[in-house]
C-alpha atoms as one frame of an Amber mdcrd trajectory, in Angstrom:
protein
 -44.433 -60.088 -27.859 -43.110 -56.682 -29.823 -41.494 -57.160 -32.603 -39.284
 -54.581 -34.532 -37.824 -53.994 -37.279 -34.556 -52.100 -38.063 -34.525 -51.042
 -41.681 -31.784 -49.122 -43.197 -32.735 -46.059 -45.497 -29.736 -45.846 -47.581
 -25.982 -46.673 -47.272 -22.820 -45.098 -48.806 -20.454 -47.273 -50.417 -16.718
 -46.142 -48.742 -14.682 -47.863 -51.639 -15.522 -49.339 -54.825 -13.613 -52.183
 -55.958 -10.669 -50.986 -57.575  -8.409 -53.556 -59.978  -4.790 -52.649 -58.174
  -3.588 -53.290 -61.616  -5.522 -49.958 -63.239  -2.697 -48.039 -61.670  -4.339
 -44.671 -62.874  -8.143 -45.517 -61.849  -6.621 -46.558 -58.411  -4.087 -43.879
 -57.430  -6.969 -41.830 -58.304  -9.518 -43.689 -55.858  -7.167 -43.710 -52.917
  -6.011 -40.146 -53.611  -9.775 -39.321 -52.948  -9.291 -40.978 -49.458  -8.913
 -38.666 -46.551  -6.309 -39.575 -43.907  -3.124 -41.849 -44.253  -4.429 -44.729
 -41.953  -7.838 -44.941 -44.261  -5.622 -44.988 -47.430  -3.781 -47.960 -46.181
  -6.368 -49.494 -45.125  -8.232 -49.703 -48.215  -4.919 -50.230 -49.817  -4.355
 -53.337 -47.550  -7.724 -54.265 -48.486  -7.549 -54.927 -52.099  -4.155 -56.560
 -52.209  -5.572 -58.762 -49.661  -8.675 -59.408 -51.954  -5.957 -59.798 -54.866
  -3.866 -61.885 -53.298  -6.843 -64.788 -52.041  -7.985 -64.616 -55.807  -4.163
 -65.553 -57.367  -2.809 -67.469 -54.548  -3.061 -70.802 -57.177  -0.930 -68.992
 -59.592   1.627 -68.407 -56.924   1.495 -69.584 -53.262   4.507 -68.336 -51.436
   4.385 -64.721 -52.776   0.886 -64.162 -51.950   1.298 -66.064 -48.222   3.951
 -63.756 -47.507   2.671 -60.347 -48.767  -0.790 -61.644 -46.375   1.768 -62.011
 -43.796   3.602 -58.952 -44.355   0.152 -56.859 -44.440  -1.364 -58.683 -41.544
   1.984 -57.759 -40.019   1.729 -54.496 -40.642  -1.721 -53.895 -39.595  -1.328
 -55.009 -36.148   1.729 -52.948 -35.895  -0.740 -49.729 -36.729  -3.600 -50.999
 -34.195  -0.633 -51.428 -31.478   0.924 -48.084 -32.127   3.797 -49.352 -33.046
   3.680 -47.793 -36.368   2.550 -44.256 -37.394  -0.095 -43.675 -39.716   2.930
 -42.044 -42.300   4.769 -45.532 -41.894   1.711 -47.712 -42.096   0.882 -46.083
 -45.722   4.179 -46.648 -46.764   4.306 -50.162 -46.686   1.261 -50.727 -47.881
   2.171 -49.060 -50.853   5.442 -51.359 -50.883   3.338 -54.119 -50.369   1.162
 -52.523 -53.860   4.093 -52.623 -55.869   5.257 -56.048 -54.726   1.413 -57.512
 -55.578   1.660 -55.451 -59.412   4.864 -56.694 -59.941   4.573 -60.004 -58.481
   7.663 -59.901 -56.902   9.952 -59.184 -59.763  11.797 -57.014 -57.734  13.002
 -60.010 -55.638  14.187 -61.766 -58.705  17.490 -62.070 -58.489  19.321 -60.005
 -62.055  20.844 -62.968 -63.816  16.941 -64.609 -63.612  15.282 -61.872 -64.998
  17.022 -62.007 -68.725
């Protein structure tokens, strides 16, 4: 019997965790990010992260930007979205997850 085994050396981290709420810290981190696709990747990655920790505080907005960003991310793996088009809704989706959907509130609500 031969037994092996596989060690790793060292590893790179891709992405620290950034707070999506840090707007500086992350525009920075992402601007550091070569290639549109990769940028809304690790984009979708954080709201999704964001969105499992607050989905108590509100349900329905975080199910539906999960949908949306799901949506969106099969739409990229399928081709039927360019990597341009795939970073801009992921940074639609941003602003809805920092804003929790205030843009959706209808203007008489919001005074």
């Amino acid at each position: 019997m031969v037994v092996k085994e596989i060690g790793a050396g060292s590893y790179k981290t891709s992405i620290e965790p950034i707070d999506i709420f840090n707007i500086e810290r992350f525009d920075a981190d992402i601007n550091k990010i070569i290639g549109d696709a990769a940028k809304a990747d690790a984009i979708a990655s954080r709201i999704k992260k964001v969105a499992t920790e607050k989905m108590s505080e509100d349900p329905i907005l975080y199910l539906q930007l999960s949908q949306l960003i799901q949506s969106a991310i099969d739409a990229h793996r399928a081709k039927r979205l360019s990597d341009r088009d795939y970073l801009q809704q992921m940074q639609e989706h941003l602003e809805t997850a920092r804003t929790r959907g205030a843009n959706n509130v209808p203007t008489q609500l919001k005074k």
